[in-house]
C-alpha positions in Angstrom: 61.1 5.8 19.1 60.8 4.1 22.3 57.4 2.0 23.4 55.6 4.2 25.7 54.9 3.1 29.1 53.2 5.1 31.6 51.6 3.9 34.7 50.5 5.9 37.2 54.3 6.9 38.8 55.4 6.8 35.3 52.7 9.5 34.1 53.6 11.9 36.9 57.3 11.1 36.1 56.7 12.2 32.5 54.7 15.5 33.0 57.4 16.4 35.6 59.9 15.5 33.2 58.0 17.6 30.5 57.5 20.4 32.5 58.6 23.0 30.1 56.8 22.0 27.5 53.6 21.5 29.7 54.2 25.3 30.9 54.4 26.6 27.9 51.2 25.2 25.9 49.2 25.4 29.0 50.3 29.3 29.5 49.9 30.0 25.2 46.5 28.4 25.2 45.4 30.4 28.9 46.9 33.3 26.7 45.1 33.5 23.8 42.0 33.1 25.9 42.7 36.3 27.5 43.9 38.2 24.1 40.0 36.7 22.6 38.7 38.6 25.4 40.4 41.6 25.6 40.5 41.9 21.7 37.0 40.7 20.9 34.0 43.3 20.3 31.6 43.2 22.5 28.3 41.8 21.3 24.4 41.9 22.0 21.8 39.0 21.1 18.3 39.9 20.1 15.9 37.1 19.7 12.6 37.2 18.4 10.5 33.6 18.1 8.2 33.0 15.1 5.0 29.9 14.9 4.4 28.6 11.1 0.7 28.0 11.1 -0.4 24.8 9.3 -3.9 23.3 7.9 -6.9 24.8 8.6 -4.7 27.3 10.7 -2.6 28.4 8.0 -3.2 31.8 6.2 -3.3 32.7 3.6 -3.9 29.2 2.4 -7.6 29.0 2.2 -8.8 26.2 -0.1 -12.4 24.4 -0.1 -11.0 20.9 -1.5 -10.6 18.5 1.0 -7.8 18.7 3.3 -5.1 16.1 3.8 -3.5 15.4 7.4 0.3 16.6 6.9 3.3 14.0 8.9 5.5 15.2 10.8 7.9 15.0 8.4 6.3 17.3 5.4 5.6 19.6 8.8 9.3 20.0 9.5 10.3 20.6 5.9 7.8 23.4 5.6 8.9 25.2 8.7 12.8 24.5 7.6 11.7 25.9 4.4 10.6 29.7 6.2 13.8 29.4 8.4 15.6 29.3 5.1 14.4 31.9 4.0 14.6 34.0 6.7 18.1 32.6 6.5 18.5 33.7 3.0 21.0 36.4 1.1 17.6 38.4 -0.3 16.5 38.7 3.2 20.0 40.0 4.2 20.2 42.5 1.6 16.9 43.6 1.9 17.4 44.6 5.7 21.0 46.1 5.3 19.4 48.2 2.2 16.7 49.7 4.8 18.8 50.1 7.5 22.1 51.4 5.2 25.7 50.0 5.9 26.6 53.1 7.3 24.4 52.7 10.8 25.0 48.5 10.7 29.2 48.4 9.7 30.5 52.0 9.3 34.2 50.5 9.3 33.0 48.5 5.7 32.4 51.9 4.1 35.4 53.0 5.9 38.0 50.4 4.5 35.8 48.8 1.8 36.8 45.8 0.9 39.2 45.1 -2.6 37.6 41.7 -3.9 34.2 42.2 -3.7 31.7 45.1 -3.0 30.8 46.6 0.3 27.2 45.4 0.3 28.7 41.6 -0.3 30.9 41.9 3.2 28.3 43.6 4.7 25.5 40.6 3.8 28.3 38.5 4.8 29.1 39.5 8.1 25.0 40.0 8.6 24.8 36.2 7.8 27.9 35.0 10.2 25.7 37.0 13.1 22.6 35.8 12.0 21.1 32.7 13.8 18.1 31.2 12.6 16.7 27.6 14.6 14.3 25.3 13.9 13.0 22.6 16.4 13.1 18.9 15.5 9.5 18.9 17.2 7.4 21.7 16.9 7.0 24.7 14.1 9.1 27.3 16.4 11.5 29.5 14.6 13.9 31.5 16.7 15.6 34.3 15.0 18.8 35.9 17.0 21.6 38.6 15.7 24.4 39.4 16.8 25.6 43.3 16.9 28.1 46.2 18.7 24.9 47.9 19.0 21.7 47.2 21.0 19.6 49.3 20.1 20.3 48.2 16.1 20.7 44.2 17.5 16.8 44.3 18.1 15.9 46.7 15.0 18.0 44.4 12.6 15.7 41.4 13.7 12.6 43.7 13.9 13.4 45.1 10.3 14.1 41.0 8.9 11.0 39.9 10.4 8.9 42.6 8.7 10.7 42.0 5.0 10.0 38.2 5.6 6.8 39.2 6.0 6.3 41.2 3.5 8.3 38.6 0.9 5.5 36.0 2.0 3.2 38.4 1.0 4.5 38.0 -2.6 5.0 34.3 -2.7 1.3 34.3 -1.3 0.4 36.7 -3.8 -1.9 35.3 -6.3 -1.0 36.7 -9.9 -3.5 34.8 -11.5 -6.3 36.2 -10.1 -7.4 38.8 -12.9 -7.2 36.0 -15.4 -9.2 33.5 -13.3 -11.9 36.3 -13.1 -11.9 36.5 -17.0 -11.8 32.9 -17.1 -14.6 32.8 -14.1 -17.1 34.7 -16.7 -16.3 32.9 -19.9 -17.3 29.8 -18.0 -20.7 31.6 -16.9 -21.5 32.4 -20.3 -20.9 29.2 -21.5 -22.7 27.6 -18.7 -25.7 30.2 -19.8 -25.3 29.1 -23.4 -25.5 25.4 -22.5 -28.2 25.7 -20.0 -30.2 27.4 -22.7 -29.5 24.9 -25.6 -30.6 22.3 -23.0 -34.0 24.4 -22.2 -34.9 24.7 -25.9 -34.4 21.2 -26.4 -36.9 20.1 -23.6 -39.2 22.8 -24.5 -39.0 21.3 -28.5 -39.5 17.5 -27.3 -41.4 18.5 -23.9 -39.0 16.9 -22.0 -38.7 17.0 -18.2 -37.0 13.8 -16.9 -35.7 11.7 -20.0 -34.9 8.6 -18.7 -38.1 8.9 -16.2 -40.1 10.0 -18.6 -38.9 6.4 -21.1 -39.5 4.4 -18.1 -43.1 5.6 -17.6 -43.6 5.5 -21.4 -42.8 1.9 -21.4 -45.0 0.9 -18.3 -48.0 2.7 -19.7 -47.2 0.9 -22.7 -47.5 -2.0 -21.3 -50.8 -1.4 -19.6 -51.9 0.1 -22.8 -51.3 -3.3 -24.7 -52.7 -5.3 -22.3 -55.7 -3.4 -22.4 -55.5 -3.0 -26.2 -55.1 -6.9 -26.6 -58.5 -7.2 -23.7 -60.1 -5.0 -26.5 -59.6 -6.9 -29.4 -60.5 -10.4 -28.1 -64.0 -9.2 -27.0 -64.5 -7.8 -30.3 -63.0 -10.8 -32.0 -65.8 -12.7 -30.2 -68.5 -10.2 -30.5 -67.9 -10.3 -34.1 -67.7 -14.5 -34.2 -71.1 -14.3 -32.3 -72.8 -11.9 -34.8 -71.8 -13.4 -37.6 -73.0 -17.2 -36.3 -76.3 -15.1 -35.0 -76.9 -14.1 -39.0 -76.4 -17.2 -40.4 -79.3 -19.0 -38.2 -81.1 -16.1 -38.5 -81.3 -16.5 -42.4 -83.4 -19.9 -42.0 -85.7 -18.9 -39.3 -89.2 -17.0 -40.5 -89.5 -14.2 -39.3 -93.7 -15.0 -38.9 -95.4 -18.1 -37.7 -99.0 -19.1 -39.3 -101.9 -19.4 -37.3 -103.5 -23.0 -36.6 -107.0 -23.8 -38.2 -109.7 -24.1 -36.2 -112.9 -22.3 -35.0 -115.7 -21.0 -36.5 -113.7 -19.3 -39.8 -112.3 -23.0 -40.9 -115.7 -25.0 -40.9 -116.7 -24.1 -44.4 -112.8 -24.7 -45.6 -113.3 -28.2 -43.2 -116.9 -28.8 -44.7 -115.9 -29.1 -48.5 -112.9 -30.8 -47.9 -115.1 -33.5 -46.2 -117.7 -33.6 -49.0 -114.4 -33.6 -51.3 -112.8 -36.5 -49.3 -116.6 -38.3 -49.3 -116.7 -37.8 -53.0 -113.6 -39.4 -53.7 -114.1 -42.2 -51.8 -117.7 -42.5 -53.6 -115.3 -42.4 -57.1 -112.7 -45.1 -55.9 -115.9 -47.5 -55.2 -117.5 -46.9 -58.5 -114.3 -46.9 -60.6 -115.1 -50.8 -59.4 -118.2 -51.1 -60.9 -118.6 -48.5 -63.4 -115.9 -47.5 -66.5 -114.7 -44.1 -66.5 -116.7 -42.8 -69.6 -120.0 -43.8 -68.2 -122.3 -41.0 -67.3 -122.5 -41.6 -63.5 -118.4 -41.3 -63.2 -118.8 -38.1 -65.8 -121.3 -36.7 -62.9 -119.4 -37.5 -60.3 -116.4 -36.3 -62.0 -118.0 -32.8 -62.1 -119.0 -32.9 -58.7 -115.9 -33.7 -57.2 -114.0 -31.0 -59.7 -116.9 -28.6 -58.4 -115.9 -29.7 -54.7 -112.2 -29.0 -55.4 -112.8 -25.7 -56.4 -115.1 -24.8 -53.8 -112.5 -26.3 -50.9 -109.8 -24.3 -52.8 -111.8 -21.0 -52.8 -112.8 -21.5 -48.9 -109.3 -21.8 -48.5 -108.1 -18.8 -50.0 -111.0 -17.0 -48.4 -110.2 -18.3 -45.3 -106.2 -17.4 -45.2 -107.2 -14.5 -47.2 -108.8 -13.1 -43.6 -106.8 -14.6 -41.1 -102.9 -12.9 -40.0 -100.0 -14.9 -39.0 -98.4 -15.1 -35.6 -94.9 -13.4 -35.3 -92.0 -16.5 -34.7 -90.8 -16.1 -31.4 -87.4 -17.9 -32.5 -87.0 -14.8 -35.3 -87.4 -12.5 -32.4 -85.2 -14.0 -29.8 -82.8 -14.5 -32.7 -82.8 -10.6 -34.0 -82.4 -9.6 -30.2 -79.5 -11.4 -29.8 -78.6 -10.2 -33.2 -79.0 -6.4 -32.4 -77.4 -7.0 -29.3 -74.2 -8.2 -30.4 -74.2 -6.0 -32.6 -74.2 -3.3 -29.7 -71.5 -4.8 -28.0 -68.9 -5.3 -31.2 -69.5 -1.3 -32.1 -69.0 -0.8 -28.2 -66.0 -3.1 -28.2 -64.9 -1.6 -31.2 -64.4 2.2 -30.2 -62.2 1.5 -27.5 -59.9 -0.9 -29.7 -59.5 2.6 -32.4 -58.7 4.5 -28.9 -56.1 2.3 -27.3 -54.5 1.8 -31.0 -54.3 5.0 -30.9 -52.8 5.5 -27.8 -50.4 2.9 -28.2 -49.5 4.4 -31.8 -48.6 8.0 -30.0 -46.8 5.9 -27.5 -44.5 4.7 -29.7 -43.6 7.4 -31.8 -43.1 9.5 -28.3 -40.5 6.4 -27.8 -39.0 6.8 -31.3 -38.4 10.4 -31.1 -37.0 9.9 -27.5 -34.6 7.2 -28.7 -33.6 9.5 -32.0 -33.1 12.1 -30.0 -31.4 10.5 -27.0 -27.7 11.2 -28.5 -28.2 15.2 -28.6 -30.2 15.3 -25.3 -27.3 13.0 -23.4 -24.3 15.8 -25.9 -26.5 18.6 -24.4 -26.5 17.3 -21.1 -22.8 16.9 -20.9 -21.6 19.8 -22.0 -24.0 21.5 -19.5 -22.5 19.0 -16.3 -19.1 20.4 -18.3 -19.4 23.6 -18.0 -21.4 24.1 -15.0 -17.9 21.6 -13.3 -15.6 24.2 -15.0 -17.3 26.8 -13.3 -18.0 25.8 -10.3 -14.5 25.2 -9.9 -13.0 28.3 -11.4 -15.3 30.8 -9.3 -14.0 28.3 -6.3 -10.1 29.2 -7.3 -11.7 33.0 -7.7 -13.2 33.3 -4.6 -9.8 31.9 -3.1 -7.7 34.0 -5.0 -9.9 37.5 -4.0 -9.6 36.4 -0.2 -6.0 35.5 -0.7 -5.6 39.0 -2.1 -7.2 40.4 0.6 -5.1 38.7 3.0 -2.1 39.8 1.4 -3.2 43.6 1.4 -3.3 43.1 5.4 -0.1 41.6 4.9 -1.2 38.2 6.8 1.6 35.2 6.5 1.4 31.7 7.6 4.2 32.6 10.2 3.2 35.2 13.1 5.2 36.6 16.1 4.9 34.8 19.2 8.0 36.8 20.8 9.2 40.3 20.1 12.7 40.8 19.5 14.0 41.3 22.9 16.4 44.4 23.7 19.5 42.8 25.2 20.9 44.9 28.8 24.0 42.5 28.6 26.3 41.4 26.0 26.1 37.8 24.6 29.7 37.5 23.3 32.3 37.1 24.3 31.3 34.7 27.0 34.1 35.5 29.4 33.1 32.7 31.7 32.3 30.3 29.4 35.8 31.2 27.8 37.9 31.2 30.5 36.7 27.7 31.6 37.5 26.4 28.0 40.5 28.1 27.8 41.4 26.2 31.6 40.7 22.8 30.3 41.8 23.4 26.5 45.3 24.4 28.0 45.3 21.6 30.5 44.3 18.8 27.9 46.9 20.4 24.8 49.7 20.6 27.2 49.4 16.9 28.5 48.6 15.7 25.3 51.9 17.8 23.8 53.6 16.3 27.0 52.7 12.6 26.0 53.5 13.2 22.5 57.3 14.3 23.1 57.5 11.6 25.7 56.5 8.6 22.8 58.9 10.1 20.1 62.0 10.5 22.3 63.6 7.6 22.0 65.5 7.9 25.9 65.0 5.9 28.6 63.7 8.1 31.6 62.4 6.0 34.2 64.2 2.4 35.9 60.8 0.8 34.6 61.2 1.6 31.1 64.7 0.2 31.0 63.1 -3.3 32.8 60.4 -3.3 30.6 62.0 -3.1 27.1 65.8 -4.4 28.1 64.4 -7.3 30.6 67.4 -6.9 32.7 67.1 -5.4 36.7 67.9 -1.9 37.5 70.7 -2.0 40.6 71.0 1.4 40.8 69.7 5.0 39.8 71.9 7.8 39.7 70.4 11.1 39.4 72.0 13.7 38.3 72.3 17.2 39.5 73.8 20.4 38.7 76.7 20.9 41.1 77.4 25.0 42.0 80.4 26.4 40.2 82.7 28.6 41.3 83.8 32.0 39.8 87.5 30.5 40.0 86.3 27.2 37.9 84.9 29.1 35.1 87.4 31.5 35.1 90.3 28.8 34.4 87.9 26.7 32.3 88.0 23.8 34.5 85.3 21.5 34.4 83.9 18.7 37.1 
């Protein structure tokens, strides 16, 4: 093989050169254009268009949970994921079995095939003429088929549209939905039960708010104590003062005598004064006279007579007269009586708020005894009353759901009807020609080149400078001289 050179002369050179050859692939390939469209069967394109809701928008999908902003990206597989489908052999099968293979490809049950069955060529050539697009952007599906027929062109996509339909109808399909309505009630009637257990339990304790209820226990508590503690220390001093009150009492008379004077003490003053005078008269005579003499014997007996009368006035005297009341005794017993007053008064509230605090804290001890069942009881009732909430939520979803699917609502609807095609779609005759033009054109230079670089010949006067390096002095062309009849009659040659 020679090194290839071909500049612009030289290129010409070599496709004159390889004429033939050029000819010939360019002519096959302009060839089996025309045979494609003389040979191939005509066909007609119906396309119908389909939008895949999403979010909010999307049906039957109605939930109450919060909803979640889908990317682009979880958008695209969804809508590839109802193109496949529509894409899919079940879809395929489902349409031809409608429509039968006799009215879509009579030749099948004609010359039915020997390696698999009819229905497996004829989902197999439904699927090469099926065309299903997605858009890298938006949630557009466009569904197009290929058929002979028109008419059956736009009633094979009509009839695939309405069995995708109906097949989102059973992937929507919520079988679940009798046993989350059993479900649905045993949660009521355990919600019921718990709500009731709960009831009895407040009515039992009478409890409305328990942890309100501890928290105005224990502030009234408080106030009660304080006042309990008030209480007891003004009956603590009460008390001290009445008992310091009797003790002074016990040395104070209760009466006070009277003081002597007037008319009713004279006589008690008068022999007291004769008395006094008589003894004085006896202290001067003792001097003079002895005690046995008869003058101190006389005025022995007078004196003695004296005392007796002085002691009889006196008795006379207080025998008649009344004592005055002691004002101390009186003052005393008032203050007496009047503590006395104020410890029974002090004392009554101290039995009441003792009381009270007492039926305080045994409300607090059964509250705090009973705090674990009330705080069980109260969770299982938040349980169940969650478990039901939620389950009649997935009820109420799955009975809309169901009605959705009995009015046969999908997420994808019909934006365009399949169109009924007044031309065919293939074969393209324009389209092929021009392909066949240039497909011709570019295999025969290419075949041209190829010969050209593996024949190993030198052609032109600048492939013989390039790879010998010597000067071309001359060209000789040669051409095919006439012959005569004569010459190649005898056999003789030039």
């Amino acid at each position: 093989m020679k090194e290839f050179f071909a500049p612009p002369g030289g290129f010409l050179i070599t496709l004159f050169g390889r004429r033939r050859i050029v000819l010939a692939v360019f002519l096959s390939v302009i060839g089996a254009g025309a045979a494609y469209l003389l040979m191939a069967t005509p066909k007609y394109e119906s396309v119908a268009q389909l939008i895949v809701r999403f979010g909010d928008r999307s049906v039957p999908e109605l939930s109450r949970s919060p909803t979640f902003e889908m990317t682009p990206s979880d958008r695209h597989e969804i809508v590839a994921a109802h193109a496949a489908m529509l894409n899919s052999h079940d879809m395929a099968k489902a349409t031809i079995d409608i429509l039968g293979i006799n009215a879509l490809y009579p030749d099948i049950i004609e010359n039915p095939p020997t390696r698999w069955t009819p229905m497996d060529e004829a989902v197999k050539r439904f699927l090469s003429n099926l065309a299903v697009g997605v858009g890298t952007t938006d949630n557009i599906i466009t569904v197009s088929f290929l058929h002979p027929d028109k008419q059956l062109a736009h009633d094979i996509v009509q009839q695939l549209i309405e069995v995708y339909i109906a097949q989102q109808t059973l992937i929507y399909q919520n079988s679940q939905s009798g046993f989350i309505s059993a479900e649905t009630k045993d949660a009521r009637s355990r919600l019921a039960l718990t709500q009731s257990a709960l009831e009895q339990f407040k009515d039992k304790w009478n409890i409305t708010d328990y942890d309100q209820e501890v928290a105005d226990l224990l502030k009234q508590r408080g106030d009660v104590d304080n006042s309990l503690r008030t209480a007891q220390g003004n009956l603590q001093l009460a008390q001290s003062r009445q008992g310091q009150i009797g003790g002074l009492i016990k040395h104070v008379p209760v009466t006070q005598p009277e003081t002597a004077g007037g008319e009713k003490y004279r006589s008690v003053d008068d022999a007291e004064s004769r008395l006094a005078d008589l003894r004085a008269k006896q202290s001067q005579m003792l001097a003079t006279y002895s005690p046995s003499s008869a003058a101190m014997a006389s005025l022995n007996a007078a004196i003695r007579t004296t005392e007796a009368e002085a002691k009889a006035r006196r008795s006379e005297v207080n025998g008649r007269s009344a004592s005055n009341p002691n004002v101390v005794y009186q003052n005393l017993q008032t203050d007496l009586l009047r503590n006395s007053a104020d410890a029974g008064a002090y004392a009554e509230p101290v039995r009441i708020l003792s009381g009270q605090l007492k039926a305080i804290d045994d409300r607090l001890s059964d509250l705090r005894q009973n705090r674990g069942t009330f705080n069980n009881l109260i969770r299982e009732q938040q349980i169940a009353e969650s478990t039901y909430r939620s389950l009649s939520t997935q009820y109420e979803d799955a009975r809309i759901k169901d009605g959705l699917n009995h009015q046969r609502i999908s997420p994808a609807t019909i934006i365009s009807q399949p169109t009924l095609p007044y031309k065919t779609a293939k074969p393209r005759k324009l389209i092929t020609a021009i392909g066949s033009l240039i497909g011709g054109a570019i295999l025969a230079v290419g075949m041209a080149l190829i010969v050209e670089w593996r024949d190993d010949r030198f052609t032109t006067a600048e492939q013989v400078v390039r790879v010998l390096d010597v000067p071309v002095l001359a060209i000789i062309s040669m051409r095919a001289r006439p012959t005569t009849p004569s010459l190649l009659t005898s056999g003789e040659t030039h």
